[in-house]
N, C-alpha and C positions, 0 to 999 in steps of 0.2 A: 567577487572573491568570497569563499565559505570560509567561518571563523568557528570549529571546534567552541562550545558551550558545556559547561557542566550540567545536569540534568536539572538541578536548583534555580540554575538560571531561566530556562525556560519559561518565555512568557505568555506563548498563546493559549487562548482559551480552545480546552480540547472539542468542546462543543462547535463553537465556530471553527477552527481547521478541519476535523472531522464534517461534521453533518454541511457547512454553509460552504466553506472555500474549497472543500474535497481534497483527498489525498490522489498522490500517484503511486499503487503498490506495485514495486519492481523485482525484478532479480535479473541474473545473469549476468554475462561476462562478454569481452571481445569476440568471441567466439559465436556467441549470442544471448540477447535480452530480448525482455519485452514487459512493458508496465500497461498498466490500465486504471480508469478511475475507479473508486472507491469513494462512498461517502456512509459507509458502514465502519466502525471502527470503535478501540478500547484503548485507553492509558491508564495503566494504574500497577500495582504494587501486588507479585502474586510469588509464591515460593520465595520469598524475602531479596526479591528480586523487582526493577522495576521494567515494567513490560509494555509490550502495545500488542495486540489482539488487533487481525483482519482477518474476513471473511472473502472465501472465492470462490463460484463456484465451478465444476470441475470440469463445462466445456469451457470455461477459460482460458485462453493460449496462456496468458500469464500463470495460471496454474500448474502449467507447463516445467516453467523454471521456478514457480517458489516451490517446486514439490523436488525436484534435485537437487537445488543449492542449498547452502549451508545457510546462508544470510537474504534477507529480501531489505527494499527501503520501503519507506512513505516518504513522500516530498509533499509539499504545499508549495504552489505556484504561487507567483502576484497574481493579486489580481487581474493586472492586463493581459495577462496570459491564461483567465478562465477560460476562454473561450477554447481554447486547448482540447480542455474534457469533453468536448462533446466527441470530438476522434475519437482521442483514449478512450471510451465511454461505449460507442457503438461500431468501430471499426476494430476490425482484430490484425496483430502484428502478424498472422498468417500472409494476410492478402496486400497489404502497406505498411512502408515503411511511416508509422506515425509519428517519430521523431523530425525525421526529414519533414514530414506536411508539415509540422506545427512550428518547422525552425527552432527546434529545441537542442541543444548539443548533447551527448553521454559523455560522460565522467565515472570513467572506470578505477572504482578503489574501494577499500574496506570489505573486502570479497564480494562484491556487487557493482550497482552503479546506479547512479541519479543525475538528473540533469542539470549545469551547470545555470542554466536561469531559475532555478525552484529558489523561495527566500527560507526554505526550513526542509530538514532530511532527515530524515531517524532511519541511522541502521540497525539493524534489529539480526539478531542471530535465533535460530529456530531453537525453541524450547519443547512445543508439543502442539500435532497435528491429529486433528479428529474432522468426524464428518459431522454433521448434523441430524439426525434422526428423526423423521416423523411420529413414532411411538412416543418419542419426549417431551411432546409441545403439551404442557396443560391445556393452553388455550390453543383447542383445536382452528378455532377460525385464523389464528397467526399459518396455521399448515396450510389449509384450504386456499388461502388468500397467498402468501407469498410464494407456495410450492407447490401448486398447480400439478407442476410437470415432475415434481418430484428430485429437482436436479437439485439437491440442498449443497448449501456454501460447506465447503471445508472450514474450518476455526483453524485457523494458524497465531500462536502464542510465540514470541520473541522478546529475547533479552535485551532492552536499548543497551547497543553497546556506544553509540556516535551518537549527539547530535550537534548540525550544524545549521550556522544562519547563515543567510547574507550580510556581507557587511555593508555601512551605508557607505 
């Protein structure tokens, strides 16, 4: 069972959910979804608003639906369920159903949907979508090295509108 939190409350350290336990960035609806892992990510306070920033990039199936929907989530799995990410991570909701493999359920609400085993959710409403640009990078070697092919992440900015735990 998920238990609605004030943003105050929140107690994970964004470093550790983000970079060590990875996020599941989602959108869609019954009609259809599709998430995938993320271990790139931003929490913080921007147009007096507080926000989460994720990066996608644009052969993403998942970019798919965060680029038409109004709302995407982040989830954080337990831990027993990391092993999850490697699906999400390298198979695409094109060719499997990655829910069904990982025995993970959807939970469609908040104009999106998250999995009901995840112990933390941030729904998040679109604020502001950009691409990334190679002419921007000071440091050329971050271009060289991470975009090779040129296929730079979208920046998707989001208003936390939800966040929810598990409860114990």
């Amino acid at each position: 069972m998920m238990k609605e939190i004030a943003i105050q409350e929140w107690k994970d350290n964004p470093f550790t959910a983000i970079g060590k336990d990875w996020l599941l960035v989602g959108a869609g609806n019954e009609a259809g979804a599709n998430a995938m892992t993320a271990s790139w990510g931003q929490i913080g306070e921007l147009w007096g608003t507080h926000v989460m920033t994720v990066f996608i990039r644009p052969q993403r199936y998942t970019w798919e639906f965060v680029d038409k929907e109004e709302y995407f989530t982040c989830q954080v799995l337990p831990e027993e369920l990391h092993s999850a990410h490697k699906v999400f991570g390298t198979q695409s909701g094109r060719d499997l159903d990655k829910a069904a493999e990982c025995n993970l359920t959807p939970v469609y609400a908040d104009g999106s949907f998250y999995y009901k085993e995840a112990r933390l959710v941030v729904v998040c409403r679109k604020l502001y979508v950009d691409q990334l640009r190679g002419e921007c990078f000071m440091d050329k070697t971050l271009d060289e090295k991470v975009y090779p092919d040129k296929d730079y992440h979208y920046v998707v900015v989001g208003k936390i509108e939800k966040i929810y735990v598990k409860e114990d």
